[in-house]
BAFI-3210 file (N, C-alpha, C; in Angstrom, 3 decimals, decimal comma, padded with zeros to 6 digits):
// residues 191
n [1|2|3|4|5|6|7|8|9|10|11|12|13|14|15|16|17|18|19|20|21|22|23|24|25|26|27|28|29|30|31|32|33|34|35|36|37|38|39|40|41|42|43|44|45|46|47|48|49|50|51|52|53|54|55|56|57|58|59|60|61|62|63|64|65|66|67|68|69|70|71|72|73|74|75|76|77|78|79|80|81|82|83|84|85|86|87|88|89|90|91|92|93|94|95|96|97|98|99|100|101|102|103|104|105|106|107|108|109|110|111|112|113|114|115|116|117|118|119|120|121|122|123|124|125|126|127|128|129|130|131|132|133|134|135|136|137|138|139|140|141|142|143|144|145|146|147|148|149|150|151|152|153|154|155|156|157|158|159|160|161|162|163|164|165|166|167|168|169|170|171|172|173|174|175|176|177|178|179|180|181|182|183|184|185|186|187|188|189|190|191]
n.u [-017,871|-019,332|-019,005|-019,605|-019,784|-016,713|-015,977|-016,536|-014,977|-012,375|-012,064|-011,943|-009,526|-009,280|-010,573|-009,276|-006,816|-007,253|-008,530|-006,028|-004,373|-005,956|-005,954|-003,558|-003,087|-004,935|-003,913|-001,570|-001,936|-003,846|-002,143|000,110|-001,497|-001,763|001,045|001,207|000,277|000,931|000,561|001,211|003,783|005,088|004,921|006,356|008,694|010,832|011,586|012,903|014,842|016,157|016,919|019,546|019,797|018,179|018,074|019,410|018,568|017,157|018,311|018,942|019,366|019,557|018,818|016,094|014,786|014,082|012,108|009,529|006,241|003,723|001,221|-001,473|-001,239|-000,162|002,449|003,796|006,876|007,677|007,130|008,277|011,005|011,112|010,286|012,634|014,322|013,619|011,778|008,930|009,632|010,827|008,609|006,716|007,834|007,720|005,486|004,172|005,481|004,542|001,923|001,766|002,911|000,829|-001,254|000,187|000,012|-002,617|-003,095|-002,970|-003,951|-004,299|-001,046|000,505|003,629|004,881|003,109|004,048|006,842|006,364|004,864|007,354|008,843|007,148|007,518|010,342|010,303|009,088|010,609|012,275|010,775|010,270|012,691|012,992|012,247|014,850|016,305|014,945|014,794|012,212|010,338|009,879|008,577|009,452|011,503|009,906|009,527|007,777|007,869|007,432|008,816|011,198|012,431|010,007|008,693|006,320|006,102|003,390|004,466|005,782|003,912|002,797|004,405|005,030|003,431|003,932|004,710|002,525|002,146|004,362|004,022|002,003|002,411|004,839|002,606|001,452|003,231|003,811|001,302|001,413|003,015|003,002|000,409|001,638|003,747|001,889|000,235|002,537|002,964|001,046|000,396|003,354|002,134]
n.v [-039,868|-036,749|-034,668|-032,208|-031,277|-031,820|-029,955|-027,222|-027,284|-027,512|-025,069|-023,288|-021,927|-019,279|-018,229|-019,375|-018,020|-015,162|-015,609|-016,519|-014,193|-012,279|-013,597|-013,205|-010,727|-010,103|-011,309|-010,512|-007,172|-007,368|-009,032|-007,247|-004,909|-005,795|-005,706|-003,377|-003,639|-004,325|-006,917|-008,785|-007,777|-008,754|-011,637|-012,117|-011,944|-014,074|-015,022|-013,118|-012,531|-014,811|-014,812|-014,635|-012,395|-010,706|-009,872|-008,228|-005,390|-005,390|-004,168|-006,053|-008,785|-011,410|-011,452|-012,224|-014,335|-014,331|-012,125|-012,773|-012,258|-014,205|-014,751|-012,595|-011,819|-009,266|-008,326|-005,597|-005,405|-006,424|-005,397|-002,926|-003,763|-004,425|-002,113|-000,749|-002,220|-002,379|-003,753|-002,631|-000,690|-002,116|-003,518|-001,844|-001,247|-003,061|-003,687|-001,648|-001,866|-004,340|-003,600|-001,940|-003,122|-005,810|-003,484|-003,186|-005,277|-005,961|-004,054|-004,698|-004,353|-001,698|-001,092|-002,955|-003,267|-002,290|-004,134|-006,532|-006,165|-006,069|-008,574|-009,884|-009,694|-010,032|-013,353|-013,236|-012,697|-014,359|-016,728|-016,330|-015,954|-018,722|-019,773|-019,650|-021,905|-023,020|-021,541|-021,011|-021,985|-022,535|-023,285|-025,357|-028,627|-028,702|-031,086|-032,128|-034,075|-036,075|-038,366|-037,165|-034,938|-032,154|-032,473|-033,867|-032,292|-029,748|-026,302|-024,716|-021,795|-023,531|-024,294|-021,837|-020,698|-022,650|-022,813|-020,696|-021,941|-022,030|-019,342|-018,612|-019,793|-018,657|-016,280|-016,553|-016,834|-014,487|-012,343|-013,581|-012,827|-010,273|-009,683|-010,348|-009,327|-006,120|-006,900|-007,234|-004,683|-002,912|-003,922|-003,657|-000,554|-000,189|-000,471]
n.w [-022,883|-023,566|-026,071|-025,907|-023,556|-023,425|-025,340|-024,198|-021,817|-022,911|-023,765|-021,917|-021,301|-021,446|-019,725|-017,595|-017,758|-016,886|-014,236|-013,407|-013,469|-012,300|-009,735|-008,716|-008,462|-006,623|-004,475|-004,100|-003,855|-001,509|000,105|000,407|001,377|003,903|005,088|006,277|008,716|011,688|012,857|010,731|009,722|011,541|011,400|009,117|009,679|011,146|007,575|006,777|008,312|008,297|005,447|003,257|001,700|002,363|005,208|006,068|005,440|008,096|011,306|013,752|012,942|013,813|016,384|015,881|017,298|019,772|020,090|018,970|018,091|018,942|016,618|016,816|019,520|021,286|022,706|024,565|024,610|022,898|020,311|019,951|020,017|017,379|016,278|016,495|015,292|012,224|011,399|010,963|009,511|007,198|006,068|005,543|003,226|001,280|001,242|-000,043|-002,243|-002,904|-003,563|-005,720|-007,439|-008,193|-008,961|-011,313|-012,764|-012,750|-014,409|-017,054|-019,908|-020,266|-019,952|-021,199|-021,367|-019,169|-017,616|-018,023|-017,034|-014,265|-013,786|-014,290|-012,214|-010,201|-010,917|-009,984|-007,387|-006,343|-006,836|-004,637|-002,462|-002,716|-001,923|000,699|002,172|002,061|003,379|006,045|008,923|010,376|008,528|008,346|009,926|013,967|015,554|017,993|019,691|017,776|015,708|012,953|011,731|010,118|006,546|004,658|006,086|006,456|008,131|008,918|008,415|006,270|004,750|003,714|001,690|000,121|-001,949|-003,492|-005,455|-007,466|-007,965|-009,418|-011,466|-012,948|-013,002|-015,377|-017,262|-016,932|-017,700|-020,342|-021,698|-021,426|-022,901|-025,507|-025,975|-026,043|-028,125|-030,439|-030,472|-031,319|-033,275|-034,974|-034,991|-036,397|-039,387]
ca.u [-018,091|-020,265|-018,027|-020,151|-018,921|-015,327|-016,126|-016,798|-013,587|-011,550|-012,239|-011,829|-008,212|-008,770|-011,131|-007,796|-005,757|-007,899|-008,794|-004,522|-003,623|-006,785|-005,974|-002,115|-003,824|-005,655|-003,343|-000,244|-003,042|-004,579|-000,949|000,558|-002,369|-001,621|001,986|001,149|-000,066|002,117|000,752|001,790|004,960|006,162|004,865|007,317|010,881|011,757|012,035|013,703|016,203|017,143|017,091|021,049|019,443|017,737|018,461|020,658|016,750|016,858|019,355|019,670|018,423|019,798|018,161|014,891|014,294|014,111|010,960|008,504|005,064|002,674|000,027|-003,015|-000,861|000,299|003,607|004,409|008,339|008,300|006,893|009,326|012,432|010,473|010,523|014,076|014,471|013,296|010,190|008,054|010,028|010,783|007,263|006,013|008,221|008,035|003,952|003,727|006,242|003,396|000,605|002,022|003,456|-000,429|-001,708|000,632|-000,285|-004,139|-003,551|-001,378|-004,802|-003,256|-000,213|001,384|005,037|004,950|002,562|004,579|007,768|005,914|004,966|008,273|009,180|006,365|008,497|011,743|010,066|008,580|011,572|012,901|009,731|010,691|013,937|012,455|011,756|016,065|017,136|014,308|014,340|010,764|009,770|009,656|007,713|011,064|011,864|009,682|008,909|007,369|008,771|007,739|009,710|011,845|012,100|009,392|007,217|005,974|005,042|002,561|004,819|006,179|002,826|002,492|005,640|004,890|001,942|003,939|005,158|001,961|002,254|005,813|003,722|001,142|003,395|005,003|001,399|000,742|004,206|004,136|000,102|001,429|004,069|002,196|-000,429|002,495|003,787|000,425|000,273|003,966|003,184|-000,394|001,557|004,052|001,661]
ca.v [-038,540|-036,197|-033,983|-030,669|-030,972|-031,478|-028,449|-026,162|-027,539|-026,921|-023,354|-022,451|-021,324|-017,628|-017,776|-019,354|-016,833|-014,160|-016,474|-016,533|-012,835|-011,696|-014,398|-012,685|-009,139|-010,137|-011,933|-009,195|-006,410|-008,032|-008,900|-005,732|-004,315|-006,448|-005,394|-001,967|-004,066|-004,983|-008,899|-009,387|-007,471|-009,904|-013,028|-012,479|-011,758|-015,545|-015,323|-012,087|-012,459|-015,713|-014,783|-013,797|-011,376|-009,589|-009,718|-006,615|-004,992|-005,422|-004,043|-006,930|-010,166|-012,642|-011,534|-012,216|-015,650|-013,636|-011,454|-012,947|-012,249|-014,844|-014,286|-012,432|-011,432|-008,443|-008,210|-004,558|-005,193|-006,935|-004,231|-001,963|-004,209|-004,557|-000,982|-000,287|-003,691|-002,166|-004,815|-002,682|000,287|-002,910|-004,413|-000,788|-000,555|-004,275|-003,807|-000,300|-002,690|-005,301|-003,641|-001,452|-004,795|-005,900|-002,570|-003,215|-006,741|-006,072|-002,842|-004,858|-004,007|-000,488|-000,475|-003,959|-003,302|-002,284|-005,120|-007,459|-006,153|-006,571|-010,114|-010,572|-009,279|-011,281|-014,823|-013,221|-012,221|-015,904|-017,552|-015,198|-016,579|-020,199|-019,537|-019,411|-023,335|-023,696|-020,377|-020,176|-023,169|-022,412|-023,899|-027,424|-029,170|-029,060|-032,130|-031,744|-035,471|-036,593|-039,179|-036,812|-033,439|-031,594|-032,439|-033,005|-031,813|-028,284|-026,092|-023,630|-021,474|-023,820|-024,744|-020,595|-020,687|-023,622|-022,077|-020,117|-022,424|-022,038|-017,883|-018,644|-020,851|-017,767|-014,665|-017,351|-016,734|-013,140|-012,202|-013,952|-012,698|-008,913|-009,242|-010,575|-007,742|-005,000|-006,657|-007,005|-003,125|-002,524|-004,295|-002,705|000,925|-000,180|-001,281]
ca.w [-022,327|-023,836|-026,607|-025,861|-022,377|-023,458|-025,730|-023,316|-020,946|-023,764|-024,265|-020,940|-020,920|-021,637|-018,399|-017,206|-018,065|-016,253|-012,867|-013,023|-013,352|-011,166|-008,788|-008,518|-008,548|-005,519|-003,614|-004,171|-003,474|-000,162|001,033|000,641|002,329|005,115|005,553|007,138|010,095|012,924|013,286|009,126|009,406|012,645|010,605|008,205|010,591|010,115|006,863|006,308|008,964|008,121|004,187|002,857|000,675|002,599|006,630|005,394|005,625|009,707|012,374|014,535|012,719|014,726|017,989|016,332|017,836|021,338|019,903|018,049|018,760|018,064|015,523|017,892|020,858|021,577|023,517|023,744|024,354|021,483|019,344|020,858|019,103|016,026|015,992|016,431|014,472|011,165|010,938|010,291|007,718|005,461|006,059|004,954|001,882|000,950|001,159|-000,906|-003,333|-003,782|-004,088|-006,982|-008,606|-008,518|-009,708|-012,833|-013,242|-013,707|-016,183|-018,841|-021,186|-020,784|-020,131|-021,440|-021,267|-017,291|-016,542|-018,329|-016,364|-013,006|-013,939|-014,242|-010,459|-009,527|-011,201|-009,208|-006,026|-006,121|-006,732|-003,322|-001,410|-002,621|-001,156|002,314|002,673|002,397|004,488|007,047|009,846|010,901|007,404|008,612|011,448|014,979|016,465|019,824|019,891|017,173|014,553|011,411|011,566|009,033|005,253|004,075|006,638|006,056|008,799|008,880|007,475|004,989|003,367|003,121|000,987|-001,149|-002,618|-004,257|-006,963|-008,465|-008,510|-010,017|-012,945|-013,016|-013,184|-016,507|-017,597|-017,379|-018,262|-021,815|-022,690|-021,681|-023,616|-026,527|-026,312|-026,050|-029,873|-031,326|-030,899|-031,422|-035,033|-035,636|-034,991|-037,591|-040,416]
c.u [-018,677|-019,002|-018,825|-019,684|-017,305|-015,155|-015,827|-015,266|-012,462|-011,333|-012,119|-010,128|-007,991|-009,530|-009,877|-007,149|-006,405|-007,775|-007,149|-004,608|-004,477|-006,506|-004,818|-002,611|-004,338|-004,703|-001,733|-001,045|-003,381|-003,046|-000,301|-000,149|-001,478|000,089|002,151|000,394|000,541|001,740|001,354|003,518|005,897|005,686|006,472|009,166|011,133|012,577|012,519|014,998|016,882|017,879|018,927|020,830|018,640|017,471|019,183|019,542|016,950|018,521|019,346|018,927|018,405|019,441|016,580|013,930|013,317|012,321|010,346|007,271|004,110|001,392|-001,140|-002,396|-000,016|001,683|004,500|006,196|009,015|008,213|007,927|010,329|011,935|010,751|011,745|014,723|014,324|012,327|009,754|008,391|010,006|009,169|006,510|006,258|007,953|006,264|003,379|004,274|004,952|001,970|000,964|002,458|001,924|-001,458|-001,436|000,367|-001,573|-004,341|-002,886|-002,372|-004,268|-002,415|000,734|002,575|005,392|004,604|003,611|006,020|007,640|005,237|006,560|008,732|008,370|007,332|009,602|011,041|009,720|009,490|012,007|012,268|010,026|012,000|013,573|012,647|013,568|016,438|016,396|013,762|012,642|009,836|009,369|009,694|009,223|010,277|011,230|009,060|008,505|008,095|008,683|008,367|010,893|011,511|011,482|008,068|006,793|005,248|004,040|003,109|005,527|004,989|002,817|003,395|005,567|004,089|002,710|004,707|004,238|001,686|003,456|004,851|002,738|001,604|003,957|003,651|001,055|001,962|004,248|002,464|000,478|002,132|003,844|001,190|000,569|002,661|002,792|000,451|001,630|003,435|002,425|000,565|002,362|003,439|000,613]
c.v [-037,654|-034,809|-032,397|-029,839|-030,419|-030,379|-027,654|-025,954|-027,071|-025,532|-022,667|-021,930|-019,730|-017,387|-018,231|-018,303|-015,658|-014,897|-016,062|-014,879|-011,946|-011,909|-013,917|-011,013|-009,135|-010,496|-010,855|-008,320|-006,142|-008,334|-008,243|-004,899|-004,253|-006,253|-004,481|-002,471|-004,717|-006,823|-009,095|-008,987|-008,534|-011,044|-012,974|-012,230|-013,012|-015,490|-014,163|-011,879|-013,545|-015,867|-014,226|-012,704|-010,314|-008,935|-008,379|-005,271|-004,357|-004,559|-004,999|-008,385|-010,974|-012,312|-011,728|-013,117|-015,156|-012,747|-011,524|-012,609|-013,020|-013,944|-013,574|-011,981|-010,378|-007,932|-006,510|-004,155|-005,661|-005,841|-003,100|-002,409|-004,060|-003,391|-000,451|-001,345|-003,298|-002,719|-004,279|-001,092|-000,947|-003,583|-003,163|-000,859|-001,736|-004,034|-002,587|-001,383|-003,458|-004,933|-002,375|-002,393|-005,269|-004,620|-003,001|-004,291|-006,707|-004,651|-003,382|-004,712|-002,589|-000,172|-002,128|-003,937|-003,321|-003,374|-006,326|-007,516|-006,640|-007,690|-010,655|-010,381|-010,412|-012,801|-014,408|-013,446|-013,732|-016,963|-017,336|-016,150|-017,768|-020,516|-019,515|-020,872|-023,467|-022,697|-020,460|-022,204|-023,235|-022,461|-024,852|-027,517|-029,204|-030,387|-031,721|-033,161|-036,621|-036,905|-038,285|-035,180|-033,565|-031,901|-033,669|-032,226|-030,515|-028,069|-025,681|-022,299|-021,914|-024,361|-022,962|-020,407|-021,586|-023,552|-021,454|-020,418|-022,262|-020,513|-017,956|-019,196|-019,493|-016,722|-015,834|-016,789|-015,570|-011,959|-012,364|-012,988|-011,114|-008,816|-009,646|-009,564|-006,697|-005,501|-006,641|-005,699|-002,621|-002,830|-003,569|-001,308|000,943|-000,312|-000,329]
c.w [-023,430|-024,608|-026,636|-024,417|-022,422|-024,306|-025,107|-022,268|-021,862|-024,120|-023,182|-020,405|-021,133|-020,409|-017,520|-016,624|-016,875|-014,932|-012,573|-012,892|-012,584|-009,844|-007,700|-007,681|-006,909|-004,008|-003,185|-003,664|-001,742|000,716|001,058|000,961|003,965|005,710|006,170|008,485|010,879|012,589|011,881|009,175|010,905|012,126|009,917|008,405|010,204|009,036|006,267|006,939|008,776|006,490|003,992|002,264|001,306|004,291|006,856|006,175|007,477|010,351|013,212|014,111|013,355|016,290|017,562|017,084|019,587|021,532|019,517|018,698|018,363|017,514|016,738|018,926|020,173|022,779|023,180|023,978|023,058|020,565|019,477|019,538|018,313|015,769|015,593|015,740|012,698|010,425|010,191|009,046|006,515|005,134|004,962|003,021|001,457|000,618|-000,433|-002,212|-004,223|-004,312|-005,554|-008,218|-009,059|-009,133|-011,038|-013,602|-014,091|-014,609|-016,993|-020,038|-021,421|-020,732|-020,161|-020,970|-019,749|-016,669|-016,960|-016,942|-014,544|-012,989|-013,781|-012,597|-009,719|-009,814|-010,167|-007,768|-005,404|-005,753|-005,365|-002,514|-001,288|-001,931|-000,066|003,330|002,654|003,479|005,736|008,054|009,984|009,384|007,675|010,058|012,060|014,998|017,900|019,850|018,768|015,865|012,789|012,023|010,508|007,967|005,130|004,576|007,330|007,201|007,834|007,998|006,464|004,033|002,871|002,306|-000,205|-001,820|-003,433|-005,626|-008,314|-008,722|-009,671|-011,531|-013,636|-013,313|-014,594|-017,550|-018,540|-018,322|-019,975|-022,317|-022,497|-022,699|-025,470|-026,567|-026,572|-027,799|-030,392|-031,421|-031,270|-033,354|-035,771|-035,984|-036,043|-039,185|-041,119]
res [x|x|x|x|x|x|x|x|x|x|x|x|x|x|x|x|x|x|x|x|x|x|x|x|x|x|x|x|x|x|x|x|x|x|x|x|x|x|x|x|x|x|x|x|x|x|x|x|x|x|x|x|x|x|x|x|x|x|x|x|x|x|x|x|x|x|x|x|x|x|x|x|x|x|x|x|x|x|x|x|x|x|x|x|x|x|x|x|x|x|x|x|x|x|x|x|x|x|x|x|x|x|x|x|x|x|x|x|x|x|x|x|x|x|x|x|x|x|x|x|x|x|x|x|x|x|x|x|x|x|x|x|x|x|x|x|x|x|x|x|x|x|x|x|x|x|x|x|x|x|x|x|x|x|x|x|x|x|x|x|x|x|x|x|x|x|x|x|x|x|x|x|x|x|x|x|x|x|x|x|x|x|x|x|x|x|x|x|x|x|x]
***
């Protein structure tokens, strides 16, 4: 193999680094957009009402089986419960949450110490999300016939969940290079 190639491959971990903490930026950003919209904030009942940590969130979790609205349809009795359900206050506050977590992520050139701290939210919040695939049935393919269902076979919403092992490796990432820029100037300042 051609060592100008593996040059070049080699050196690409500070474009890395960026692709990762842009990649976060975008994806926190764009989905806390998307929480101030009814179809995102009834995606995610499953896994908030079945969560221990945070079903607390809702007034009646365990009736949400009764109201879901699929993705694209509009059912306006459902929206109704949702309403009086608290869907969409935690969807609101849970959304404003992420896209200020991604604000702080892509300023850690100015303001290290914050972005670092909201890298770290990002690793918790991740871990939370990874928590979904044990608390939230509607992780894994039912039993309606077919010989593969449950562990290990990820719905729809358990592939959206398992994605986020590699934010969890990424927030690791941006976490350690803020927090390495913050001392670099912490030391300069002293010197």
């Amino acid at each position: 193999m051609n060592n100008s190639f593996l040059n070049l491959v080699a050196g690409l971990d500070n474009a890395g680094k960026i692709a990762v903490r842009y990649g976060i930026v975008v994806v926190f950003i764009w989905i806390g957009a998307l929480k101030f919209v009814p179809y995102e904030a009834d995606g995610i009942v499953p896994f908030v009402a079945n969560s221990p940590f945070m079903s607390s969130f809702y007034n009646h979790p365990e009736q949400y089986k009764k109201h879901i609205n699929p993705e694209g349809v509009l059912i306006p009795a459902n929206r109704e419960w949702h309403q009086g359900n608290n869907t969409y206050g935690f969807s609101y506050g849970l959304g404003a949450f992420l896209i200020i977590v991604g604000l702080m992520v892509a300023l850690y050139r100015v303001a290290p110490l914050p972005s670092m701290i909201a890298s770290i939210l990002v690793f918790l919040m991740t871990l939370g999300t990874l928590s979904f695939l044990v608390t939230t049935p509607e992780s894994w393919v039912p039993h309606l016939g077919d010989q593969q269902f449950g562990f290990p076979y990820l719905s729809g919403r358990g592939r959206l969940v398992i994605k986020d092992i590699v934010i969890l490796g990424g927030a690791i990432v941006t976490m350690s290079e803020s927090a390495k820029l913050y001392l670099s100037r912490s030391k300069a300042k002293t010197k």
